[in-house]
C-alpha positions in Angstrom: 142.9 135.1 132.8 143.1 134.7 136.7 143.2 131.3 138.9 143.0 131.4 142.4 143.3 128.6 144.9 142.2 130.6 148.3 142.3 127.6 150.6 144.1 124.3 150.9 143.0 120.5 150.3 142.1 121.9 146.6 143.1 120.5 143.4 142.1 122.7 140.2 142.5 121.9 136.9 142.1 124.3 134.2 142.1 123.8 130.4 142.9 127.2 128.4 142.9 126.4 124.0 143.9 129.8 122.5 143.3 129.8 118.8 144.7 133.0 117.3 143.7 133.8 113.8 145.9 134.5 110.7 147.4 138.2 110.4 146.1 138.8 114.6 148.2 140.3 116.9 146.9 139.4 120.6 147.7 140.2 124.4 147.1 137.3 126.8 147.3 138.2 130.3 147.6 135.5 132.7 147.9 135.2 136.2 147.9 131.8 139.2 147.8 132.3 143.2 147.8 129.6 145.5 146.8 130.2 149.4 146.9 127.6 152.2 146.2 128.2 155.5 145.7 124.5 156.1 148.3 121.3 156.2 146.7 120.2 153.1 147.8 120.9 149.6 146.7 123.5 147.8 147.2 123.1 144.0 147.0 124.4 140.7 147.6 122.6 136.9 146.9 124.8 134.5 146.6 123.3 131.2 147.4 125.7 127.8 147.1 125.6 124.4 148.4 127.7 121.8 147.4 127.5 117.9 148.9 130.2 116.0 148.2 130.6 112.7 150.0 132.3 109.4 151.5 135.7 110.6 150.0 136.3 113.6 151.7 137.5 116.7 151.1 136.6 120.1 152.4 137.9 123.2 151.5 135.6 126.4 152.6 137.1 130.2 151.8 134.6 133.3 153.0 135.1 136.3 152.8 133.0 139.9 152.5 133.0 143.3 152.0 131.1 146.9 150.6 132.8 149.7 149.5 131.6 153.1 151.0 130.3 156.7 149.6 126.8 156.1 151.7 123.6 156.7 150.5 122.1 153.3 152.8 122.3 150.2 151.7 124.8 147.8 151.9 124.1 144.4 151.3 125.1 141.0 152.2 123.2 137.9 151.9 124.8 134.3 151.9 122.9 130.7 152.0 124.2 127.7 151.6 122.9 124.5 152.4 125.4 121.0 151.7 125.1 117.8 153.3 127.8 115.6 152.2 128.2 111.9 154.4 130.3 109.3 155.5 133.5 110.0 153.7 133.0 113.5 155.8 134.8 116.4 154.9 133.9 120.5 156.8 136.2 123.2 156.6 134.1 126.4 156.9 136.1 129.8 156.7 134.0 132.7 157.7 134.9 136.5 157.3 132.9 139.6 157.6 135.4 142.2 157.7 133.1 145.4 156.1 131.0 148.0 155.6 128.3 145.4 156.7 124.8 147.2 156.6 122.8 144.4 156.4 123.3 140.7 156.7 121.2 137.9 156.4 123.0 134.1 156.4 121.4 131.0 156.7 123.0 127.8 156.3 121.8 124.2 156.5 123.8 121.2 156.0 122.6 116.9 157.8 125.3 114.6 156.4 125.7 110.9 158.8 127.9 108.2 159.9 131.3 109.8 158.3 131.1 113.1 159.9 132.2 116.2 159.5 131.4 119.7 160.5 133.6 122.2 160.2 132.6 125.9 161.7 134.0 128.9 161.1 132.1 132.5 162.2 134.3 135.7 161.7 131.2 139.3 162.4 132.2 142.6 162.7 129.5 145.4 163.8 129.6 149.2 164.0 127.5 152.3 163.1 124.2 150.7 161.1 124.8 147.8 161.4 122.9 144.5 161.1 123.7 141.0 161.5 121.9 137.6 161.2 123.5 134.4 161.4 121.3 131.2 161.1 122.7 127.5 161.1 120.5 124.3 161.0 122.9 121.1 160.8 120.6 117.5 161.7 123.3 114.8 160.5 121.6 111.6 160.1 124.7 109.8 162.8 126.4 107.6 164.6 129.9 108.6 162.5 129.0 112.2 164.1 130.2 115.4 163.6 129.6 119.4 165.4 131.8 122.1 164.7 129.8 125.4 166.3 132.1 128.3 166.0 131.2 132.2 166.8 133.6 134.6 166.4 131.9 138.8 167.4 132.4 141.9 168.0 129.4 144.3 168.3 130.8 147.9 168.1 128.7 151.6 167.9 124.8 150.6 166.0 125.0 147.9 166.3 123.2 144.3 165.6 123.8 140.8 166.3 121.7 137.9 166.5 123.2 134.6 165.7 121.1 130.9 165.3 122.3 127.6 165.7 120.0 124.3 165.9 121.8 121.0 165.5 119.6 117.6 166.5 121.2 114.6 165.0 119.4 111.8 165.1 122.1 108.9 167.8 125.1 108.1 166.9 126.7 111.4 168.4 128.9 114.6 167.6 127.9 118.2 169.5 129.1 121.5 169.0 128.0 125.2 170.5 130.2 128.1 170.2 129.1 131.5 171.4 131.9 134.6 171.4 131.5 138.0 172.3 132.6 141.0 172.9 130.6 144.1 171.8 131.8 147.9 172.7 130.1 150.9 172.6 125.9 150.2 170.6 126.5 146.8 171.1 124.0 143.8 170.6 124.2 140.5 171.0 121.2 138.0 171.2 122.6 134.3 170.7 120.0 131.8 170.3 121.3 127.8 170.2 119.0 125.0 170.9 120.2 121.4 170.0 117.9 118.1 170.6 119.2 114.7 169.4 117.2 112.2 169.9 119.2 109.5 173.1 120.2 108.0 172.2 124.4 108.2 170.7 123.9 112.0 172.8 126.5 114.0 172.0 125.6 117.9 173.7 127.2 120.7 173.0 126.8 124.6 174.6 128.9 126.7 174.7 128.2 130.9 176.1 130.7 134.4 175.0 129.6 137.5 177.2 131.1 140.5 176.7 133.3 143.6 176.7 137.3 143.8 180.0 138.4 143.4 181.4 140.4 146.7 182.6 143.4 144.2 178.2 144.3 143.4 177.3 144.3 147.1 180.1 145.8 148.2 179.5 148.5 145.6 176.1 148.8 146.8 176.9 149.2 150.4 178.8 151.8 149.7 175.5 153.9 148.4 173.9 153.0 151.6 172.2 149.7 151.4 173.0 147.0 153.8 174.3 143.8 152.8 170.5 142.5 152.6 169.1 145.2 151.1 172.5 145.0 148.4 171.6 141.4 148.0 167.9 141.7 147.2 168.7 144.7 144.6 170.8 142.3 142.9 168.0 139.4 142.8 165.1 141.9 141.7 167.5 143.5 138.8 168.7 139.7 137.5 165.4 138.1 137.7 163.9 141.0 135.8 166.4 141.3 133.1 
């Protein structure tokens, strides 16, 4: 499913439902680019659905990007809404590869008895891009699970706030892990927020946000690479892990 924005002073919005039948097992292939040329913005919202009925399995990769020389702000700004019935599994794979100014996803997830969530969110950002990534997972189900992990890189000046809230209403399992690695000036604001409200809920969140240690690029330099080419070795293996 492809959305591309080739030119600024553009504002596309895009409704995707996905309604995925009991006992299904579905690949969903997604993909956003945003181009500017322009001092305008050029934008993308992207608007997503999931319903996942009994025992079905769903496997969702999205990935995006922002191309162009323009002055205007490029920007791309994902929501997701998921609805997991029992025994319903959803493997999120999402990567933001670069030159994305400004981005602002929201994620909201309902758990039903044994379903599990799986997502897995790789951001870039550089010289003074912005990004926000905010997940609220309600696991009402019993012996449900959610595994939120975050994996960005903040280099130059740029900033990236990370959120995720994780409810657990039943006997349940949910864990949040937030990694990072800071560049030059970049930030990074890591904010979980655990509530168990029931006495078997087992939440964890787990947070490392730091810069490349001297010991990997020296290590690297000694194979060959210089201290850029070290650097960006490190980046691509983290983000991708």
């Amino acid at each position: 499913i492809p959305a591309c924005v080739t030119h600024s002073d553009v504002n596309d919005l895009v409704y995707n439902d996905f309604y995925v039948g009991e006992g299904a097992d579905v690949t969903i292939v997604a993909g956003c680019g945003v181009h500017s040329d322009g001092e305008e913005e050029a934008r993308h919202n992207g608007i997503h659905r999931f319903f996942v009925e009994k025992g079905a399995h769903v496997l969702y990769q999205e990935k995006h990007v922002g191309t162009g020389t323009g002055t205007g702000s490029r920007r791309i700004d994902p929501v997701s809404d998921i609805y997991l019935a029992e025994d319903a599994v959803l493997e999120m794979d999402t990567v933001q590869i670069g030159g994305v100014d400004r981005t602002d996803r929201k994620t909201t997830a309902q758990l039903a008895d044994r379903a599990r969530l799986i997502i897995h969110e790789s951001i870039l950002t550089e010289g003074e891009q912005t990004a926000k990534s905010d997940f609220s997972v309600s696991i009402d189900g019993a012996d449900a699970s959610v595994d939120l992990i975050s994996r960005s890189v903040a280099k130059g000046n740029s900033h990236q706030k990370y959120h995720s809230r994780i409810l657990g209403n039943n006997r349940c399992t949910g864990h949040s892990e937030c990694d990072a690695i800071l560049v030059g000036s970049g930030k990074v604001n890591a904010a979980p927020e655990l509530f168990a409200g029931h006495i078997d809920a087992s939440l964890i969140h787990e947070a490392a946000i730091g810069k490349i240690a001297g010991e990997q690029i020296i290590k690297l330099r000694t194979l060959g690479l210089t201290e850029e080419e070290a650097e960006e070795r490190i980046i691509r293996g983290f983000l991708q892990g």
